[in-house]
Wavefront OBJ file of the C-alpha trace (Angstrom):
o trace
v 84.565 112.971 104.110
v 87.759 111.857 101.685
v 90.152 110.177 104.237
v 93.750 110.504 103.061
v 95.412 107.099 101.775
v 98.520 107.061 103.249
v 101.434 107.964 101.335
v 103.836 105.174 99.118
v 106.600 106.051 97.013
v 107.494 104.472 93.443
v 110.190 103.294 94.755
v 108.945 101.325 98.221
v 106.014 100.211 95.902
v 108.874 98.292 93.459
v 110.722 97.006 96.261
v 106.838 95.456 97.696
v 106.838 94.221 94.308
v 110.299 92.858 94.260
v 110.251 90.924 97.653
v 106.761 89.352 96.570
v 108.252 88.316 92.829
v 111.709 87.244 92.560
v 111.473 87.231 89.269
v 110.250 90.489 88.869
v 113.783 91.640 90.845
v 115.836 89.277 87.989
v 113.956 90.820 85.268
v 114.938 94.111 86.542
v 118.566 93.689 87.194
v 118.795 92.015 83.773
v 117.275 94.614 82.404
v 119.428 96.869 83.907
v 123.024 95.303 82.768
v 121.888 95.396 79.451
v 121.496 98.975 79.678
v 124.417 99.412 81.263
v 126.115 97.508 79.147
v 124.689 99.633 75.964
v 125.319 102.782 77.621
v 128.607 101.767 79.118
v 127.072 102.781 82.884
v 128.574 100.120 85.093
v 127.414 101.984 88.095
v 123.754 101.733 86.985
v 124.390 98.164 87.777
v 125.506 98.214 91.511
v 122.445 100.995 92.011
v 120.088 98.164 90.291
v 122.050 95.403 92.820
v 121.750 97.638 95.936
v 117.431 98.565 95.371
v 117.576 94.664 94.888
v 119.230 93.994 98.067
v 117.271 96.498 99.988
v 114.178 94.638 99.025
v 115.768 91.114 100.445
v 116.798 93.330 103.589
v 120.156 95.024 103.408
v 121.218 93.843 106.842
v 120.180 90.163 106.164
v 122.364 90.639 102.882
v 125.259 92.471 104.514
v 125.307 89.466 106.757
v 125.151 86.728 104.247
v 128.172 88.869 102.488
v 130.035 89.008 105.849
v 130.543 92.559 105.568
v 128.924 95.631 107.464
v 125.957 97.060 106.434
v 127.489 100.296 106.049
v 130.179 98.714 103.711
v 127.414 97.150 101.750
v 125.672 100.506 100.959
v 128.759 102.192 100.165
v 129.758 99.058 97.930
v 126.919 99.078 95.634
v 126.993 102.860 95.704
v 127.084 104.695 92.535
v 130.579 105.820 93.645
v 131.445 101.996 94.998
v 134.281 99.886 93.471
v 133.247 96.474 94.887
v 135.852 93.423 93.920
v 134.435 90.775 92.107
v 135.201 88.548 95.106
v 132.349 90.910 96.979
v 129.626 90.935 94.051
v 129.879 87.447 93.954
v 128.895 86.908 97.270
v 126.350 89.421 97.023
v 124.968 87.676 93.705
v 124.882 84.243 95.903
v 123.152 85.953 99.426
v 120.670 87.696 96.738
v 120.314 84.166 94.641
v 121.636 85.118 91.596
v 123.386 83.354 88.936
v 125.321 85.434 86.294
v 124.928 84.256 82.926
v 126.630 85.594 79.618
v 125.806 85.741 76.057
v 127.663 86.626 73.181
v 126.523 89.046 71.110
v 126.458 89.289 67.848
v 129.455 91.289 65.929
l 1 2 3 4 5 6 7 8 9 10 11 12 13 14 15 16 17 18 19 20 21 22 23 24 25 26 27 28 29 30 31 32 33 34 35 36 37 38 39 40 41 42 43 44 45 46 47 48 49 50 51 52 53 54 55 56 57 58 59 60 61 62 63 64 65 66 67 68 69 70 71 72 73 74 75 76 77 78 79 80 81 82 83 84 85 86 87 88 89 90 91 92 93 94 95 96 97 98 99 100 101 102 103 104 105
């Protein structure tokens, strides 16, 4: 008899990924500005931010941001504005550093 593996989305599968691989999670987000940056899509970078922060634990992160969970969603929400005073401290509580380049004209 075939038992039935139980069920795991794409997406729980990359956040698995992402709390096992750190890396993996800073490849993605830096893959992700670039996009947005090519496709002028800021918002795909707070949705790539807020999968990111969901792996690390979203209340762990809200805390280490000193702002409610609830804020925290709606901040890296598609629709969210977040100041850069906020990102920052979500790009420290995530371990982040922000680097720059200058591209070529």
């Amino acid at each position: 008899m075939k038992r039935d593996l139980p069920y795991v989305s794409d997406e729980e599968e990359q956040l698995r990924e992402f709390r096992k691989d750190p890396n993996r999670a800073t490849a993605y987000l830096n893959a992700c500005i670039q996009v947005a940056f090519e496709e002028n899509d800021p918002e795909l970078v707070l949705t790539a931010l807020a999968k990111v922060a969901k792996a690390h634990g979203i209340t762990q992160v809200a805390k280490s941001v000193a702002v409610k969970r609830e804020s925290l969603h709606r901040m890296l929400s598609r629709r969210g504005n977040p100041e850069w005073n906020s990102m920052f401290r979500v790009f420290k509580a995530l371990h982040l550093r922000v680097k720059l380049e200058l591209v070529p004209a």
